[in-house]
C-alpha positions as CSV (number, residue, x, y, z in Angstrom):
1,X,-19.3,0.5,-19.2
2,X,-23.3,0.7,-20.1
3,X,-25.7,1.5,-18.0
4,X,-27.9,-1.0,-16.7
5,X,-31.0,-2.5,-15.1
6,X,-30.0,-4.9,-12.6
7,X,-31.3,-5.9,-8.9
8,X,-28.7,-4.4,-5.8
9,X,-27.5,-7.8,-5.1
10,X,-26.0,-8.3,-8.8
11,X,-25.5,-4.6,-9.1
12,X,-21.8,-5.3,-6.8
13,X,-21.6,-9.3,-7.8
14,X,-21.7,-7.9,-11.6
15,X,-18.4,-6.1,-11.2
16,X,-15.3,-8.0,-12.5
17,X,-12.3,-8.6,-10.5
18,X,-13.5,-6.0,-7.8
19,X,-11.5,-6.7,-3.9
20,X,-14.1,-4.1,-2.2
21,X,-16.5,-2.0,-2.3
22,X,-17.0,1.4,0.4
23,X,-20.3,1.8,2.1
24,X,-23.1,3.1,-0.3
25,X,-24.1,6.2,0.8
26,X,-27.7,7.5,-0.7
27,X,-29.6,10.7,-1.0
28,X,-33.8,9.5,-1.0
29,X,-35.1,12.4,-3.7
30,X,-38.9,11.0,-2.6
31,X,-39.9,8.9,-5.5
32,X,-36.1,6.7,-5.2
33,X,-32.8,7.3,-4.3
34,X,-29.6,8.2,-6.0
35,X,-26.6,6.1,-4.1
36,X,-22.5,6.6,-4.7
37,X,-20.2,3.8,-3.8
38,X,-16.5,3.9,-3.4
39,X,-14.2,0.5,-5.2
40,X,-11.1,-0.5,-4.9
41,X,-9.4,-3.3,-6.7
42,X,-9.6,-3.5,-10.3
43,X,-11.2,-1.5,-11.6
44,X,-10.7,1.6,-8.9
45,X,-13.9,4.1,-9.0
46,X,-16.9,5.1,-8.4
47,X,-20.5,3.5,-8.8
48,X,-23.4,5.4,-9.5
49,X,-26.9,4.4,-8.9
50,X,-30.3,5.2,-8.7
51,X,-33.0,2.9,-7.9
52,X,-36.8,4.3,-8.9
53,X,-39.8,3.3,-6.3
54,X,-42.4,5.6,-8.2
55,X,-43.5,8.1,-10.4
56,X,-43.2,8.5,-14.2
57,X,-40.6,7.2,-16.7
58,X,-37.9,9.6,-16.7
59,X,-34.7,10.3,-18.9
60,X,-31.5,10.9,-16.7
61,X,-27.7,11.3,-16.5
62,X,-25.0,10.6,-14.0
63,X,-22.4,13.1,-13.2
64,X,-19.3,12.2,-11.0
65,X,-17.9,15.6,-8.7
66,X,-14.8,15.1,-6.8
67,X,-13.7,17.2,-4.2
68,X,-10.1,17.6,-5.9
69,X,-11.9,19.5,-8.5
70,X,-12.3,15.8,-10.7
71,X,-15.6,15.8,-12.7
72,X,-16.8,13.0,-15.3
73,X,-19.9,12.6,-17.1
74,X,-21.2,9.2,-17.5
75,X,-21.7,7.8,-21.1
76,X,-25.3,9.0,-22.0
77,X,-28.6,9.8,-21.3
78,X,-30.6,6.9,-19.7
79,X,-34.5,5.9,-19.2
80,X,-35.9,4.0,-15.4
81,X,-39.5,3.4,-14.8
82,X,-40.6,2.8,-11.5
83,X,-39.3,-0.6,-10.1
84,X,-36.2,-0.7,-12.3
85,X,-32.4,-0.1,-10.5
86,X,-29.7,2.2,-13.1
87,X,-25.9,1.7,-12.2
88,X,-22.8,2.7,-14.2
89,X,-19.0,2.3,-12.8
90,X,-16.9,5.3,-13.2
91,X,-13.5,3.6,-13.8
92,X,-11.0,7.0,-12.8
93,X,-9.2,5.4,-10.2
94,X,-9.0,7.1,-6.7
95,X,-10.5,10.7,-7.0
96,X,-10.6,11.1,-3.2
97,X,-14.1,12.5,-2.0
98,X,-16.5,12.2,-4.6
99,X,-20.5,12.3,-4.9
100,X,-22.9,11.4,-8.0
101,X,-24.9,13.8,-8.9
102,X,-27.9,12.5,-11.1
103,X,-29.6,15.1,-14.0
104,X,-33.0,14.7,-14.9
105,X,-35.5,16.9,-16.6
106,X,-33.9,20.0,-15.7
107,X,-33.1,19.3,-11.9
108,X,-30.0,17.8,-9.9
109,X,-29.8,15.5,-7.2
110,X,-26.8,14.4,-5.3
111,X,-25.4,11.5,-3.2
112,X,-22.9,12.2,-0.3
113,X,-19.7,12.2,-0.7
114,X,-17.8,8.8,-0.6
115,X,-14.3,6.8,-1.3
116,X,-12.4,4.3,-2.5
117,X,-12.0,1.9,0.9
């Protein structure tokens, strides 16, 4: 699935055929915050998400760590500007306890841990 730019509302009403989502649990890294959600339905997984408040343009990637040793790299490299919202859905299925972790100019930040309700 791309990333994309998208408000938090549509960010869950975007997702096809998806029964329900965990609680979003976010990590503020001072200029936004980089958020991991736990679905179940179809498809199982895990969203990532980071939505940018301030500060420069910046190029990023999102990195899914599970505690069962699971790890998957989203599908590229990504630009957000200030204002904008970046989500992709890591469709693995239930990986138990997993966090995003978001790379960006040479520095990682991390969501708690979260599952698939």
């Amino acid at each position: 699935m791309p990333l994309t730019t998208v408000s938090a509302a549509e960010a869950h009403a975007g997702t096809a055929n998806v029964s329900g989502f965990g609680p979003t649990k976010c990590t503020d890294i001072g200029n936004g915050k980089v958020c991991a959600t736990g679905i179940s339905g179809s498809p199982d997984g895990y969203d990532a998400a980071y939505e940018k408040w301030g500060g420069s343009t910046v190029t990023a990637r999102f990195q899914l760590m599970c505690i069962n040793g699971f790890s998957k790299w989203d599908n590229g490299t990504f630009t957000i500007s200030a204002g904008q919202r970046k989500s992709f859905v890591f469709s693995v299925g239930d990986q138990g306890s997993c966090r995003v972790q978001m790379h960006s100019g040479g520095s990682v930040f991390t969501s708690p841990y979260v599952v698939i309700p």
